[in-house]
C-alpha positions in Angstrom: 70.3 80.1 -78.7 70.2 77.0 -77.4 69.5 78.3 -73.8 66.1 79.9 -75.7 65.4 76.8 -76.7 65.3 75.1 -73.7 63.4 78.0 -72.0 61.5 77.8 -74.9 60.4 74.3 -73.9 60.2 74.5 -70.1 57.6 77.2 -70.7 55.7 75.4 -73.3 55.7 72.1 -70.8 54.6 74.2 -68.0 51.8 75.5 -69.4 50.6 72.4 -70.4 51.3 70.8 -67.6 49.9 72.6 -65.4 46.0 72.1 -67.1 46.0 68.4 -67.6 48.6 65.7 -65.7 46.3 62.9 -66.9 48.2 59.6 -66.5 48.2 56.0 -67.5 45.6 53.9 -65.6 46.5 51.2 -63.3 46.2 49.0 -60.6 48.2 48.3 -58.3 48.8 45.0 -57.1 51.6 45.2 -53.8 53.2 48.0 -52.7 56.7 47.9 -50.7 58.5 51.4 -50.0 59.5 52.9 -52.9 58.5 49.7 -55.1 55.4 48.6 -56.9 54.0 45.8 -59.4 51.1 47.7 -61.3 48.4 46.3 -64.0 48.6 48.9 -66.4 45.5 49.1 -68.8 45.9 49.3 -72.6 47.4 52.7 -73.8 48.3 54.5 -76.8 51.7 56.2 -77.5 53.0 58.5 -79.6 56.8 56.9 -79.7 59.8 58.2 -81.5 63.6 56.7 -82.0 66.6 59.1 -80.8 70.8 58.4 -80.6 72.6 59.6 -78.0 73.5 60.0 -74.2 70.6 59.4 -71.8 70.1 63.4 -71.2 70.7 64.6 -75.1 67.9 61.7 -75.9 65.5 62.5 -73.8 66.2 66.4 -74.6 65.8 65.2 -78.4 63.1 63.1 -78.1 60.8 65.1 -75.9 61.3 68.4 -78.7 60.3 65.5 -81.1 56.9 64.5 -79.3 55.9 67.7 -77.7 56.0 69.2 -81.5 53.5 66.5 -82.7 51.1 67.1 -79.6 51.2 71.1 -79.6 50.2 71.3 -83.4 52.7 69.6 -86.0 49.9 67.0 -87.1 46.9 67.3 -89.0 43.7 66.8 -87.2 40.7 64.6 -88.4 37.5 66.5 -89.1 35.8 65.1 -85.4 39.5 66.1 -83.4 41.3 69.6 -83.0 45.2 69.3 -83.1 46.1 70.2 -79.8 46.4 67.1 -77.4 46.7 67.7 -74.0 50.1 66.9 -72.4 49.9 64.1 -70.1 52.4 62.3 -67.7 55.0 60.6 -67.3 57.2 60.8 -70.4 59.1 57.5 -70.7 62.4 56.6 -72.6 64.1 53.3 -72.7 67.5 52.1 -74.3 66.8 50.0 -77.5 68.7 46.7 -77.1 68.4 43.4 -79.2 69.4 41.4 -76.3 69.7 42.3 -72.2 70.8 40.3 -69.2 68.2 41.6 -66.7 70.8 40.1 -63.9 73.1 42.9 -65.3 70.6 45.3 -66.2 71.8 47.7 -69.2 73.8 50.5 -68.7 71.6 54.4 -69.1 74.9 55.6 -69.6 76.1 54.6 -73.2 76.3 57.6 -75.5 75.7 55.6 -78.9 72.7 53.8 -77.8 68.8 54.2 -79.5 66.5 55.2 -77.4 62.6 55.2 -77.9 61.2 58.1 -76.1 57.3 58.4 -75.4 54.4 60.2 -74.4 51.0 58.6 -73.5 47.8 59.7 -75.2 45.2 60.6 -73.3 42.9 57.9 -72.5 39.8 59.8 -74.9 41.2 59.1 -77.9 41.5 56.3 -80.2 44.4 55.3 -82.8 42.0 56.3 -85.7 40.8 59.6 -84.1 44.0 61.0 -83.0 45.8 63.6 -85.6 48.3 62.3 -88.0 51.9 63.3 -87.3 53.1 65.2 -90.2 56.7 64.5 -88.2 57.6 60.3 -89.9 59.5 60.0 -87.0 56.5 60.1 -84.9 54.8 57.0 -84.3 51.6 56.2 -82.8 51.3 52.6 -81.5 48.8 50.7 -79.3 50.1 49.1 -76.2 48.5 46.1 -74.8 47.6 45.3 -71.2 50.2 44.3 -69.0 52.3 44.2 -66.0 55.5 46.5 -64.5 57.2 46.9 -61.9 58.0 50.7 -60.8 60.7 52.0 -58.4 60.0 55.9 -57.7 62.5 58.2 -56.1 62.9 62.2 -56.2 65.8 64.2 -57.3 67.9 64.2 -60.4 67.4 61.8 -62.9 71.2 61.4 -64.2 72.8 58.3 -66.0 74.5 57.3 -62.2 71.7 57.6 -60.1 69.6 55.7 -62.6 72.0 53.2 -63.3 71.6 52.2 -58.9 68.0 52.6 -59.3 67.8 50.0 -61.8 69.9 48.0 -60.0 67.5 48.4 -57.1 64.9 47.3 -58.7 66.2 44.1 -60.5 67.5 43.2 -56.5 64.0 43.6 -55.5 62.8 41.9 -58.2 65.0 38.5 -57.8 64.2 38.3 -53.9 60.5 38.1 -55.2 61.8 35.4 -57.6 60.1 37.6 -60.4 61.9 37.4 -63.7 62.0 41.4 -65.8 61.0 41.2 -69.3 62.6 43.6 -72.2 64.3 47.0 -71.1 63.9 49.4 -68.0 62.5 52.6 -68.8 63.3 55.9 -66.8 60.1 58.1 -66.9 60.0 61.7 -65.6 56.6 63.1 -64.2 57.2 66.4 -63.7 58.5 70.0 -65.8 62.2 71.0 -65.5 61.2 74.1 -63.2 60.2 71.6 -60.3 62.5 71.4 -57.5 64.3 68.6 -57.8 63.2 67.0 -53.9 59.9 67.3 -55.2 60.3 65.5 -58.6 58.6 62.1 -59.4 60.8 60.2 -61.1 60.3 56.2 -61.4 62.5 53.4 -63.0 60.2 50.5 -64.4 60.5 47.3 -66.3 57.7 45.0 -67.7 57.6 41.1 -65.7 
């Protein structure tokens, strides 16, 4: 059953993948390898809050998310219910408090995490469909600034975990001080090789 399920949901994200990738618009501002600082422009997501380990989260909170964007809302009278999937889909481990020179751990198994998609850049808070999920949540992000480390491959808690790491290094020779949480954010379907998956590890400065 639960291998139908995840079939289930690989085909569904294919599908929609494959017709629109539309992605967050930014600007970037230096480039160095594998690392970037990027403007992003304002943004709307539709967020939700999952417990767990870092692959059961995002698992949970992506079924969560891609239910309200393939019809589990009710539309407005000017919108259909059917939102085209976009890219990347971001999570990040909630945490009242984090020493960016230790960055937090992706691998603790009671954390929160907020998972997220981005809206499509069309649509406004008022004229995108109500989630008739309560654990949806559709919030309006500001302007402002990230640093992004992308690499290719799987995107497990260990691998992460030295990502992050790689990018705080990078961060402090730049003398560039993180603000809140890194997020991990996946760019491509589960059917993609994995040496040609985008995968990036940002964090807000």
């Amino acid at each position: 059953m639960l291998k139908g399920l995840l079939l289930s949901l690989t085909l569904l994200f294919f599908a929609h993948h494959a017709m629109a990738t539309e992605e967050p618009k930014y600007t970037i501002i230096e480039t160095s390898g594998a690392f970037e600082l990027r403007a992003y422009k304002p943004m709307i997501i539709a967020q939700t809050r999952v417990a767990g380990d870092m692959d059961d989260a995002g698992t949970a909170g992506f079924k969560v998310i891609a239910g309200y964007i393939f019809g589990n809302n009710t539309a407005n009278e000017a919108t259909d219910n059917k939102i085209k999937m976009t890219a990347p889909v971001s999570m990040q481990l909630e945490s009242e408090k984090i020493d960016m020179t230790a960055p937090v751990s992706m691998q603790q198994t009671d954390g929160q995490w907020l998972v997220h998609f981005v809206m499509p850049e069309k649509y406004t808070l008022s004229s995108l469909p109500t989630p008739n999920n309560p654990a949806v949540v559709l919030k309006e992000v500001p302007a402002r600034n990230y640093a992004a480390m992308r690499f290719s491959g799987f995107a497990g808690p260990i691998k992460v975990d030295k990502k992050i790491a790689d990018l705080m290094t990078w961060l402090k020779a730049k003398g560039i001080t993180p603000i809140g949480e890194p997020e991990m954010a996946r760019y491509d379907a589960p059917w993609v090789l994995p040496f040609l998956r985008r995968n990036e590890i940002m964090v807000r400065y």
